[in-house]
N, C-alpha and C positions, 0 to 999 in steps of 0.2 A: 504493500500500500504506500500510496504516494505520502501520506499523513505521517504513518509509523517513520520513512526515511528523514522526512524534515524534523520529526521530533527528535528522533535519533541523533544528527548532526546540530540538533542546537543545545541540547543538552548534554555532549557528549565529554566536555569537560570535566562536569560532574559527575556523569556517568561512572566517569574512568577513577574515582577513588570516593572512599565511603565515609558521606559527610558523616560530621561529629553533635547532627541534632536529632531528635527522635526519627522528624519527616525525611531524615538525608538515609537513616537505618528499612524504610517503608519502603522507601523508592528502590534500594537498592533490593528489600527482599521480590519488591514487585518484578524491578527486570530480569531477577531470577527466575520468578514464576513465569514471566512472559516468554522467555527463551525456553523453556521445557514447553509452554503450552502450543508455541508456532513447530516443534520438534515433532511433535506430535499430534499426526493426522486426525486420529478421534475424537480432540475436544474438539467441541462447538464453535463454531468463527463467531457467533455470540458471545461466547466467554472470554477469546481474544480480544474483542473490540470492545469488552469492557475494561480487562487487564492493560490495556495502551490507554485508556482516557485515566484509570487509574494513576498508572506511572507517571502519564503528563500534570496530571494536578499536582501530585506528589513533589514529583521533579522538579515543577516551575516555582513552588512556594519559598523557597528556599532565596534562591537570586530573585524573584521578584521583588522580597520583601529589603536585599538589601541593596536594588536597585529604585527602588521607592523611600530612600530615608535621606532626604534633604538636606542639603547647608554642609555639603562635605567638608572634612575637613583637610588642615592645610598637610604638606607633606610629615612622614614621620622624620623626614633630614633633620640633624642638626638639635638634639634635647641638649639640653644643659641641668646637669642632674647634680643634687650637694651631696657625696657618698662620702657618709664618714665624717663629714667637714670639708670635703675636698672636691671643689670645684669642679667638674668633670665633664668635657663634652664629647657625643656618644653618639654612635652614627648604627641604627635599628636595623637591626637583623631582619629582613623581610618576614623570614617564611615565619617570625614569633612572635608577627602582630596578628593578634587577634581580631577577632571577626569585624567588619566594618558594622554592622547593623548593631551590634551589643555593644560596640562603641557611643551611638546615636544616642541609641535607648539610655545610658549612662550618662549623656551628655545634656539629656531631656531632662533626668533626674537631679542633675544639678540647677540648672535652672529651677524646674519648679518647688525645688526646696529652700533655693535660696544659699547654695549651699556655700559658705568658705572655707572650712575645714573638712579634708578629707583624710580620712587613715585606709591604708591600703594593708592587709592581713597575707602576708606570703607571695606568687611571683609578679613581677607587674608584669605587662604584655601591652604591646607597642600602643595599637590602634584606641583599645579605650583609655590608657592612659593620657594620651594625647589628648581624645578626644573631650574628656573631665576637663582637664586641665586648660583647654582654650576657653573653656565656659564658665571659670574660676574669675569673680573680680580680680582688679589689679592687686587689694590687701590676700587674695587666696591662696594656702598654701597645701600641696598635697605633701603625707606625711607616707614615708612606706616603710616598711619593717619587713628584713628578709634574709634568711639563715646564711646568705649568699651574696654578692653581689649584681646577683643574676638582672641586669636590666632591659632581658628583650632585646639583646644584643648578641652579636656573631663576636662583634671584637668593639673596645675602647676608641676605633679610629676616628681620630680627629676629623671634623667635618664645620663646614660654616653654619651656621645658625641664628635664625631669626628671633629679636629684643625682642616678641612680642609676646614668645612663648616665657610662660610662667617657670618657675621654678619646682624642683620635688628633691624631698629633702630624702634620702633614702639611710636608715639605722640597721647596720648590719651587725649581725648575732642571733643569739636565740631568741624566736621571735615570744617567747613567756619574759626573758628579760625587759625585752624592750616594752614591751607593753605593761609591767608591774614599774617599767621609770617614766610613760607617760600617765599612768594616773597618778603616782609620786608630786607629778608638777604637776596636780592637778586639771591636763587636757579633758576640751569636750569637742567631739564629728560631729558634723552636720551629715556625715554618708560615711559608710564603713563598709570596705568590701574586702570580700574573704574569698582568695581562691588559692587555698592552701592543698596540702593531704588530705584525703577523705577523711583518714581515722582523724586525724587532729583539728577536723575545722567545728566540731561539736565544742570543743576545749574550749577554743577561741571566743565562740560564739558565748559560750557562757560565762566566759571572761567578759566579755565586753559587757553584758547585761550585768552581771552583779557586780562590776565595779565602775558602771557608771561612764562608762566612755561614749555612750550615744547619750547629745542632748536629747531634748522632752520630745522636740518633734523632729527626730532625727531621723534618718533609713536607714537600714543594715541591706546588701544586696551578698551574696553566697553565689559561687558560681558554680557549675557543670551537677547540680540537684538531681537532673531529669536519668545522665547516665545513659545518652539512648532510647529512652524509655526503661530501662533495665529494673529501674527502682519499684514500678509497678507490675511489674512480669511474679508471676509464681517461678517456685524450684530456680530460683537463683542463689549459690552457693559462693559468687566473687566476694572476698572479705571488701574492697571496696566500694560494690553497689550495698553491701551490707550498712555499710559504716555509713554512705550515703541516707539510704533509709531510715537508721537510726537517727539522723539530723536531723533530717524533713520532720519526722516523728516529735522527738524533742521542741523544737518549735513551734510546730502544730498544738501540742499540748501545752504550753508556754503560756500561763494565764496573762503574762505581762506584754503579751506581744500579736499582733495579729498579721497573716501573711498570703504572700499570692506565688504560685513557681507563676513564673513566665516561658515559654517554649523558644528561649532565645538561643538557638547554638546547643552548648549540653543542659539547658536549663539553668533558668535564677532565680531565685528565692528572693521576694522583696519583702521586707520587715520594717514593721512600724510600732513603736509603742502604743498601747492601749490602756489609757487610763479607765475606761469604763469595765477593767476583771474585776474578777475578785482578788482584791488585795491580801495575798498572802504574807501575815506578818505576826510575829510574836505577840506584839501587843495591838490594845485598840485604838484603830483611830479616828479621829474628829472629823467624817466625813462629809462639812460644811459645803458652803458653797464657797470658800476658798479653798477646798482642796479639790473639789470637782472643777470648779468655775461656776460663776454667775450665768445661771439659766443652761451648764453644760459646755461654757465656752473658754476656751483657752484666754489669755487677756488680750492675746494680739490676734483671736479673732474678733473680739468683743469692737475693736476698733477697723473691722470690714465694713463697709458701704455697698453690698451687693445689693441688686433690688432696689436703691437709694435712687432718686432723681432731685437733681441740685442745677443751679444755676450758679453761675458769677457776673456778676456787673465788671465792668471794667477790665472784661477776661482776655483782653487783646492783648496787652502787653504788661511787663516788668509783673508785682505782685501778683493782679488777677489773673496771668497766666500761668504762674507758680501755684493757686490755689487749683483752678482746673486740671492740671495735669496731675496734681495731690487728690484731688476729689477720684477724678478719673482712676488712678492706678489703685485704690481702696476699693473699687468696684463699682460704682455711680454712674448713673449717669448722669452726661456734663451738656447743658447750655449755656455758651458763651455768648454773651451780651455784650457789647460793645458801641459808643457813638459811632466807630469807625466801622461798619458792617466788613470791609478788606480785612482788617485786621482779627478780627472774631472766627471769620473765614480759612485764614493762616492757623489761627490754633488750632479749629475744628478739625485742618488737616494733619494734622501734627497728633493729635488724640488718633484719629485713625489712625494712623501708621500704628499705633501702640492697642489698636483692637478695642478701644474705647468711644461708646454708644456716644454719638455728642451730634448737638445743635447750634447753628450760627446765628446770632439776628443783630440787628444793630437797632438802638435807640439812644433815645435821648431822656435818662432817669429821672432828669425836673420836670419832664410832662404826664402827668398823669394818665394821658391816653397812651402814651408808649408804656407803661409801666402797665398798663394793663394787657394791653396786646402780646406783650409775653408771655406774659403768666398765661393767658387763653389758650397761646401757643404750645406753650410746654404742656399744657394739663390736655390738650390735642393730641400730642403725640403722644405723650406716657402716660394720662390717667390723673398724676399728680405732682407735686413739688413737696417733699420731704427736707431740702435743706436750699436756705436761702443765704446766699454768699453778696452779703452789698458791700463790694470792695472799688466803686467806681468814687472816683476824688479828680479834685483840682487843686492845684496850689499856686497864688499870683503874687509876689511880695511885692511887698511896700512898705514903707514908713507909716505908721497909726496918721500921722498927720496929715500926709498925703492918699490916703486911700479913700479912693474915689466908691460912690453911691454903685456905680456900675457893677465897681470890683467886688462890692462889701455883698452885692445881691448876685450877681454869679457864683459867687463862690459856697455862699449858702444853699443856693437854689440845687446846685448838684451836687454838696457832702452832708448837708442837711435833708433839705424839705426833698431832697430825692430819694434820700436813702429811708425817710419815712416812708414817702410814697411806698417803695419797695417792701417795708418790714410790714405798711399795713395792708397790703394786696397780697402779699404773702401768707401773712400770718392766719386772714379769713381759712385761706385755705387749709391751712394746718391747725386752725380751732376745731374747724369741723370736722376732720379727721382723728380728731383727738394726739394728733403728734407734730413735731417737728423743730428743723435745729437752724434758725437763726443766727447768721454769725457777721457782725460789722465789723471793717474795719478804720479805727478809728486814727487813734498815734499817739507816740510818746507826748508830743503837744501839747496831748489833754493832761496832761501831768505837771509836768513844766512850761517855761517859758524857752525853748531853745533859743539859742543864739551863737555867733552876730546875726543873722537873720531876722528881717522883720517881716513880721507876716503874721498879722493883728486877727484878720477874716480869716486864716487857715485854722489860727489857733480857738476860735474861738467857735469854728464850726464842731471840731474834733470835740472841743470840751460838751457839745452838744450832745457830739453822739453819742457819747460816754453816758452821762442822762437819760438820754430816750434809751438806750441798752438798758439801764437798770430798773428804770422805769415799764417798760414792756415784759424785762424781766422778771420783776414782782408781778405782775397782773394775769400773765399768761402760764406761770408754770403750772400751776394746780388742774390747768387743761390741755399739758402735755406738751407744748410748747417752750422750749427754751430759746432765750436770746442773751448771747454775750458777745463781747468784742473783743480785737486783738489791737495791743495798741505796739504797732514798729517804732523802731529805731528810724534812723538815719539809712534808707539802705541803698546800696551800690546798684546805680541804674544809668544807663550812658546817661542823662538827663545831669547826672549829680557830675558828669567830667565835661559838663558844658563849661566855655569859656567862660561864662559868668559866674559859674559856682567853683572853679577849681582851686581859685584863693583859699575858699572856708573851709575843703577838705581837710589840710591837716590842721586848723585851728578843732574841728568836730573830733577830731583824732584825738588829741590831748584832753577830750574831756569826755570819751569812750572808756571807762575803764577796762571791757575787754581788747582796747587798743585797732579795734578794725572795726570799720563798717558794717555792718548786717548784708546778708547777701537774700536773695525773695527764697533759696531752697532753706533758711534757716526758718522760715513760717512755712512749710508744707506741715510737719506733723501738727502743729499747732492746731490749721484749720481742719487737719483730720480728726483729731481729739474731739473737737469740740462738735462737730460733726456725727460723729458715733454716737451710739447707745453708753459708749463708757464712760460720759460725760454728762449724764442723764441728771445728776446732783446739781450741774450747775445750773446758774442761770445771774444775770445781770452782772457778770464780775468782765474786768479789762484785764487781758490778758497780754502786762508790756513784755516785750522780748526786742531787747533794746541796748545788749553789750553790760550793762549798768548805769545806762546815762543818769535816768532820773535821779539814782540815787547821791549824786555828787552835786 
């Protein structure tokens, strides 16, 4: 058959030696079967023409899936490895890098753990170490421990290598040593992977849980579990798939831990702590809602915004684009308000890229029909508004004696009577609902007098807001409703290295006690705090984050 040849010659690389995953063990018992069954005149050409669509499923799973795994990575040329203490660059032994696709999947797992610290339990192997390792922030460091020098290398030869690639700090000796001198100093993983001895990786495993080496939400990942499939076959007698079994077992029953194999290569065990066992422990404990969480939730998910829909004023540039992209990466979704409808536009693109739900409009917050037209809008597309972000300001200085009626009424009109407009078309919506988190932003201003700067109308809008914050915030919390404000510093915005401001920069300097500017990522958590459910207590307080100015 014309089908069986072209199967035959595109899978035939595979063919020709026997993968090392369960589906690689299938395919090859199937080509067995199918060369006895085409040998043999009396089976059914039905039975054939099932054993070749067999094979070809079998066969193509395998490369599909690791031709399907995006964002390759860069060459293994060129690690720069710390063995010992000792600087080392190391050029990868082809044939002992490990699978591209368990590479990926490993790579994915850093990511969405967040992970910095990794500890590596026995040999490393090229392709997923690399592949961890590029997905490592710049503070990230992988940690390996291994009775050996062994680095997935043929030889030590010197080779060129790219600054961009992280570091791996490799502790060579017995890996029970190494691991009883990093709980010593105290160490905690964000990922822990084990691909040691069969018999020894049970050891390991129970080291790392009873002495605390995986943070709270940390992953354990064990490699080659599955064995081929071996580990679930009856009448298997290898002390290895043995020892295997034994693992999977042990874990499985593990009240402290809950787990998944994955069918990646020879199988991987992913493990995660589980606070909701039974807590197996001598004495009794106080199983509050500090040791479970509030309502079941860890405290940094307590501060998620999934499900949330928020707006920001002002969300085109400098601060209000610093909130938005904070609302956004919490889980939110983000409409950005802006007078400059371009510039709200920009961010909204900028939120996509990063897979975040968002909306662009442009307005003008001292008009009350544009402050309505939002809200309309937003409660259009999503239902409702849960958090209302009135971060849109102006600032015009002047001399008190020279500031004109124009100046003194614009400048109220859009940090005042706007940011009313907003808190009281907002807030209809979140009485009725029974919830919602209000958050202004006001300024250090409302505190002090800064200076040499004058600017009479800026300062005395902010002391406003501060006011109407606690004022809304008494009246509304008891109907779920909170509103508070954050009051900035001085913060570093090309505006502030305008030629007219770059004289007062270092005079603001000298009277920063933390010695530098505020940058807009030093208010992202802030407006996420207050934002969350974890912040449910407050309500009318100003929240300065301002270096220590006021206090001087």
């Amino acid at each position: 058959m014309v089908l069986e040849a072209v199967s035959e010659n595109l899978f035939l690389p595979f063919l020709c030696s026997l993968s090392e995953t369960p589906m690689g063990l299938i395919a090859e018992n199937l080509r067995k079967a199918r060369e006895i069954a085409h040998s043999d005149s009396r089976v059914p050409e039905q039975l054939k023409h099932y054993l070749q669509k067999a094979l070809e499923v079998a066969v193509g799973l395998d490369p599909y899936l690791d031709a399907m795994a995006t964002a390759k990575t860069a060459s293994l040329e060129g690690w720069q490895l710390n063995v010992a203490g000792v600087e080392t660059k190391v050029k990868p032994h082809k044939e002992c890098a490990s699978g591209y696709l368990k590479g990926q999947v490993l790579r994915m797992f850093v990511h969405m753990v967040g992970a910095k610290r990794i500890l590596l339990i026995g040999r490393l192997k090229g392709y997923s170490i690399l592949a961890m390792k590029e997905a490592l922030p710049d503070d990230g460091k992988i940690t390996s421990c291994a009775v050996e020098p062994y680095l997935g290398v043929k030889s030590q030869e010197a080779s060129d290598y790219s600054s961009h690639v992280k570091q791996i700090s490799v502790k060579v000796g017995p890996i029970a040593d190494t691991l009883e001198e990093l709980v010593a100093v105290g160490e905690h993983f964000d990922i822990i992977f084990i691909d040691a001895a069969q018999r020894s990786a049970v050891n390991y495993y129970n080291f790392v849980m009873d002495n605390h080496l995986l943070r709270m939400d940390g992953v354990i990942c064990v490699e080659n579990t599955l064995m081929k499939g071996q580990v679930y076959l009856e009448n298997i007698s290898d002390e290895n798939v043995l020892a295997v079994r034994n693992l999977n077992n042990v874990i499985n029953s593990d009240p402290r831990v809950e787990q998944v194999i994955l069918p990646v290569q020879g199988g991987m065990s992913v493990i995660r702590r589980s606070l909701h066992c039974a807590v197996l422990l001598q004495k009794e404990l106080v199983k509050d809602d500090v040791f479970w969480g509030y309502k079941r939730c860890h405290i940094l998910d307590r501060l998620r915004l999934d499900g949330k829909v928020a707006y920001v004023t002002g969300g085109g540039q400098g601060i209000g684009r610093a909130f938005a992209h904070a609302l956004g990466e919490a889980g939110a979704k983000v409409a950005i308000v802006d007078l400059v409808l371009a510039k709200a536009e920009v961010v909204a693109e900028e939120l996509s890229l990063k897979g975040i739900k968002n909306m662009a409009m442009g307005a003008d917050v001292s008009k009350p029909e544009d402050v309505q037209r939002i809200l309309d809008a937003i409660v259009a597309r999503w239902g409702t508004v849960h958090i209302a972000c009135n971060n849109a300001g102006i600032n015009m200085n002047s001399a008190s004696e020279d500031t004109s009626l124009e100046e003194w009424d614009k400048t109220l009109n859009v940090n005042l009577r706007g940011l009313f407009l907003c808190c009281q078309a907002a807030g209809r919506i979140m009485l009725k609902q029974g919830y919602g988190k209000i958050i202004n932003t006001a300024s250090m201003a409302s505190l002090i007098v800064p200076h040499p700067q004058k600017q009479l109308a800026y300062n005395v809008s902010k002391a406003g807001v501060v006011k109407l914050t606690q004022t809304l915030g008494t009246e509304w919390i008891d109907r779920g409703v909170r509103v508070n404000c954050i009051s900035p510093g001085i913060v570093d915005t090309p505006l502030i290295h305008s030629e007219d401001l770059k004289p007062l920069v270092q005079r603001w300097l000298t009277d920063i006690p933390a010695g530098k500017l505020a940058q807009v990522t030093d208010l992202q958590a802030a407006v996420v705090y207050l934002a969350s459910e974890a912040s449910d207590y407050m309500t009318g307080h100003n929240l300065a984050i301002e270096g220590g100015q006021s206090l001087w």
